[in-house]
C-alpha positions as CSV (number, residue, x, y, z in Angstrom):
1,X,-5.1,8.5,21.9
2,X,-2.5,11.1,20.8
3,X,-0.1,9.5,19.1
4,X,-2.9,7.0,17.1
5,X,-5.1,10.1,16.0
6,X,-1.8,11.7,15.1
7,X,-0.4,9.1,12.6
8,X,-4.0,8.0,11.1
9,X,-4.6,11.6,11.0
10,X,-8.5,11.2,12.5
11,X,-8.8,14.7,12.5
12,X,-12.3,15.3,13.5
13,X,-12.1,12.8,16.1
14,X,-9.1,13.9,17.4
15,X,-11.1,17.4,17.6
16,X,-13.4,16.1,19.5
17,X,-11.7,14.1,22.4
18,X,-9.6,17.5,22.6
19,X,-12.8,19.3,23.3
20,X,-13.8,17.4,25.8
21,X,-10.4,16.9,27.8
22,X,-9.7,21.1,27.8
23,X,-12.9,20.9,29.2
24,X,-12.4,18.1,31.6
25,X,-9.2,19.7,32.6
26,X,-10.6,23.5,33.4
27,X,-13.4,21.6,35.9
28,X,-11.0,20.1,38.0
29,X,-8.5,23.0,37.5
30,X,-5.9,20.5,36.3
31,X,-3.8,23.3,34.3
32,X,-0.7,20.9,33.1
33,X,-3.8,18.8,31.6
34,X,-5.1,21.5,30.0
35,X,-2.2,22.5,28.5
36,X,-1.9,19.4,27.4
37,X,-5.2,19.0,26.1
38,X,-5.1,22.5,24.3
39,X,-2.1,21.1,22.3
40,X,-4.0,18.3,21.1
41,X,-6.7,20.6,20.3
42,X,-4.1,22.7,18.1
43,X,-2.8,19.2,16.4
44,X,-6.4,18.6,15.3
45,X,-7.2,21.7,13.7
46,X,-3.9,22.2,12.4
47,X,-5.0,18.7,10.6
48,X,-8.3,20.2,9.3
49,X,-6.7,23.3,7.7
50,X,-7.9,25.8,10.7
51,X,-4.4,27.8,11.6
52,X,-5.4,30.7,13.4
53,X,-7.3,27.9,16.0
54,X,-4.3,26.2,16.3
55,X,-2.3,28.6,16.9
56,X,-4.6,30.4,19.5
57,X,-4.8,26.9,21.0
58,X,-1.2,26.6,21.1
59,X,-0.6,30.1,22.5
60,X,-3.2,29.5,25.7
61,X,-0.5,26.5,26.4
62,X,2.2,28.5,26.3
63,X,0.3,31.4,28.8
64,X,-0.4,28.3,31.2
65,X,2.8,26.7,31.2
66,X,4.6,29.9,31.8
67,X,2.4,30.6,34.5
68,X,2.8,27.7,36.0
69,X,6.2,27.4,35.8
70,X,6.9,24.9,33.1
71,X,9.4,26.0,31.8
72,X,10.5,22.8,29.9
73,X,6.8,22.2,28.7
74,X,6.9,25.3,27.7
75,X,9.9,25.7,25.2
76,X,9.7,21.8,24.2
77,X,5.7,21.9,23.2
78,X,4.2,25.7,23.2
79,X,7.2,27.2,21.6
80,X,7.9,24.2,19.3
81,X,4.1,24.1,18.2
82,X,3.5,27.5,17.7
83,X,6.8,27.9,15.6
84,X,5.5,25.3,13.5
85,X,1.9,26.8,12.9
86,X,4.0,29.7,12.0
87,X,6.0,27.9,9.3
88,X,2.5,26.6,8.1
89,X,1.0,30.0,7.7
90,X,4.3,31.1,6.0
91,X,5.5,33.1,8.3
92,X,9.1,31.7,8.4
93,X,10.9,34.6,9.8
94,X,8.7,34.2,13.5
95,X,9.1,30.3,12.9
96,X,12.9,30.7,12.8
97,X,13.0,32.7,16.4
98,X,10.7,29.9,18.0
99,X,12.9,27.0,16.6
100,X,16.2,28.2,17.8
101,X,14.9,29.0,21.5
102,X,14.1,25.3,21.0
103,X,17.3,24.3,20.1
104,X,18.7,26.5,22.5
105,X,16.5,24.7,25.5
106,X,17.2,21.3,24.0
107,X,21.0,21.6,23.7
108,X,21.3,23.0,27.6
109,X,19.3,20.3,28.6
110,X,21.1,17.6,27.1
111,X,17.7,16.1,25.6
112,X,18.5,14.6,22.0
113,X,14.6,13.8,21.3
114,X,13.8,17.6,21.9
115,X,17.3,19.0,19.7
116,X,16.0,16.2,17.0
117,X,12.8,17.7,16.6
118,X,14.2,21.1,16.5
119,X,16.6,20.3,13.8
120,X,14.0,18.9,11.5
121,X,11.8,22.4,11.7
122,X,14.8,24.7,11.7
123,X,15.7,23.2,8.1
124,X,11.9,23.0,7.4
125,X,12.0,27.0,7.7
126,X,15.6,27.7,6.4
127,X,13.9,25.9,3.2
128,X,11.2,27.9,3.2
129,X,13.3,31.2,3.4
130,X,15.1,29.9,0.9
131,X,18.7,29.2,3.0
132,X,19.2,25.8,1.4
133,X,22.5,26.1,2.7
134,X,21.0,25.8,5.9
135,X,18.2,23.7,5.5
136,X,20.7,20.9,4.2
137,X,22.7,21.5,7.0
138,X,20.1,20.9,9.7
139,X,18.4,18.2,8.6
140,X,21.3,16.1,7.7
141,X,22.1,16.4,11.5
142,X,19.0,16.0,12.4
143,X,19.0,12.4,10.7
144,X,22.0,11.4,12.0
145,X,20.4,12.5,15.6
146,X,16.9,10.7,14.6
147,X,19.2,7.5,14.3
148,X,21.0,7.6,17.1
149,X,17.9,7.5,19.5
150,X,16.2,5.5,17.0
151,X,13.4,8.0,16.6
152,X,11.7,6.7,13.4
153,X,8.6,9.3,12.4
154,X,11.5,12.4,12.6
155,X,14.0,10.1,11.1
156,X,11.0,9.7,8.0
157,X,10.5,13.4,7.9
158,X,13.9,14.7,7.8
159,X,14.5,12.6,5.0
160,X,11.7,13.7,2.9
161,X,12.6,16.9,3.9
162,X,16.0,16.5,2.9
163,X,14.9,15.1,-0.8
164,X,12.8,18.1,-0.4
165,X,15.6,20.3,-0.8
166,X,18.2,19.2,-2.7
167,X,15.6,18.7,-5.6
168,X,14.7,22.8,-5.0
169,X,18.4,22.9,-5.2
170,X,18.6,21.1,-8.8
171,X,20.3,18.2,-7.7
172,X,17.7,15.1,-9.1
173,X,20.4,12.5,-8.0
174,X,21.4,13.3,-4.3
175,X,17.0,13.8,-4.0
176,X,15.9,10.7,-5.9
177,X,18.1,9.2,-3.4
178,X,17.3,10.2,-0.1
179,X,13.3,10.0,-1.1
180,X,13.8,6.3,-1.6
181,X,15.4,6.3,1.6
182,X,12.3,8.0,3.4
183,X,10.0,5.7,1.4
184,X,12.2,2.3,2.5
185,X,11.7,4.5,6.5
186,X,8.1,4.8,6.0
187,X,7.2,0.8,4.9
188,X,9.8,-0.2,7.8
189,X,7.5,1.7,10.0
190,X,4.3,1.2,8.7
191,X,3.6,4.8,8.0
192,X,1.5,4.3,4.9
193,X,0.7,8.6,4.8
194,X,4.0,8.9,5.0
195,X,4.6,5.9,2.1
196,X,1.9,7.6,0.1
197,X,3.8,11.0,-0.3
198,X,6.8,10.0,-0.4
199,X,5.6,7.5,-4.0
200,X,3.8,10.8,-5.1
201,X,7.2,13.2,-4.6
202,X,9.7,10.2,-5.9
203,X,6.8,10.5,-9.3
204,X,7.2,14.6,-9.3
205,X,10.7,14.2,-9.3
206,X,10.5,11.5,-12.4
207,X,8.2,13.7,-13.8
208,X,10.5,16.9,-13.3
209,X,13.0,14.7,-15.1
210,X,11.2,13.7,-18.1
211,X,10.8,10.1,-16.7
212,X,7.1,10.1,-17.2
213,X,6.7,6.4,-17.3
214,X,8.1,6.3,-13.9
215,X,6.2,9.3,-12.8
216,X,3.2,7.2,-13.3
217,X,4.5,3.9,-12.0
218,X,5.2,5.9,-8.4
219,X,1.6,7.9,-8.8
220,X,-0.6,5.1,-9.6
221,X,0.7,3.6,-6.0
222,X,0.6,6.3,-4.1
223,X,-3.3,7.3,-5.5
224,X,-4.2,3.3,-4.4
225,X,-2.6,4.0,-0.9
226,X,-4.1,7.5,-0.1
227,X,-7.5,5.6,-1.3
228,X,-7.5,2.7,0.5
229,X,-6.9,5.0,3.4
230,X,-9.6,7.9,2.2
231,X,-6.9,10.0,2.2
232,X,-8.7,12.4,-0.6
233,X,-6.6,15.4,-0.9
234,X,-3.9,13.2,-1.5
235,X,-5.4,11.3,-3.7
236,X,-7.5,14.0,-5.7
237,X,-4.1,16.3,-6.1
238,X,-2.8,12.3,-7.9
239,X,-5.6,12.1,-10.0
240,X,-4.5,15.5,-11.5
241,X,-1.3,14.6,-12.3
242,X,-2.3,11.2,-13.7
243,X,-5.0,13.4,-15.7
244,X,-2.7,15.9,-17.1
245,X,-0.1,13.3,-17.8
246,X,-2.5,11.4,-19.9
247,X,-2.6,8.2,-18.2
């Protein structure tokens, strides 16, 4: 059910099937499936908000899969998600160390999918210590890398994350366009989250740019996506800016 729970975002059910297969796995001492259940059970809180779960979760997978010799699992999930929770709690400089060991790992064993991944959240945390230099750097490889093994979701995110960016670096133009790319990427693949934010970011950026009747046109369909799929903090941060906008 991972990958389901993931892209509906079912937190709370996703929660608790985690629950139930850490403790499935611990009574038949199965430790890979425990480590693989305790990084579902680090996804799902993650999702509600709860960090410092997550990342406890997350560490007890690492402890196991070094224990057990994993050394792939290891680097390619415990590292990978713990850098990420790291990122998420702003702590960019401890994300950035976990990332490259990833990299590192991916590039010596010749595994695209894994240097992908690591791509997309090495420019996710060069943005966030404000390296745009960097952050542009990565995540344009790390497109051209999503398209070459045709991985769509990290394809979708590197783009927004790339639109991300350049519009942090004052460049509306190169941003407008690559959003639109990531929202063309999201309705290819039926990622209607991912459509949802990428209509709300294409309106701040119309916004940003004095285009309000744009801005609203690109809100107003994001707020009946992320309602239609209960998606309330989406839509409630929407309503804000269709509020204070005075639509």
């Amino acid at each position: 059910m991972r990958g389901f729970f993931d892209l509906r975002r079912l937190w709370d059910d996703w929660l608790a099937c985690a629950t139930i297969g850490v403790a499935a796995a611990r009574r038949c001492g199965d430790r890979a499936g425990e480590a693989w259940a305790l990084d579902c059970l680090g996804h799902a809180a993650s999702g509600l908000g709860r960090l410092e779960e997550a990342l406890d979760s997350y560490l007890k997978a690492r402890d196991i899969r070094g224990q057990t010799g994993d050394r792939w699992g290891e680097s390619a999930n415990s590292i990978n998600n713990i850098g990420c929770t790291y990122g998420d709690l702003g702590r960019f400089d401890l994300a950035l160390g976990c990332f490259q060991q990833v990299l590192a790992t991916a590039r010596a064993d010749g595994s695209r999918y894994l240097e992908c991944l690591a791509l997309v959240n090495l420019g996710e945390t060069y943005a966030g210590l404000g390296q745009a230099s960097d952050a542009v750097a990565c995540t344009r490889q790390a497109v051209e890398v999503a398209r070459e093994i045709g991985h769509q979701r990290a394809e979708r995110t590197a783009l927004s994350n790339l639109a991300r960016t350049y519009r942090v670096m004052r460049y509306p133009g190169k941003a407008r366009a690559w959003y639109r790319q990531a929202l063309a990427a999201c309705r290819q693949a039926g990622d209607r989250h991912g459509e949802a934010e990428a209509l709300r970011d294409l309106g701040d950026l119309s916004a940003a740019s004095g285009r309000h009747a744009a801005a609203r046109q690109s809100w107003r369909k994001a707020l009946a996506i992320a309602s239609d799929l209960g998606d309330t903090d989406v839509a409630t941060a929407i309503r804000g800016r269709l509020e204070r906008s005075g639509a």
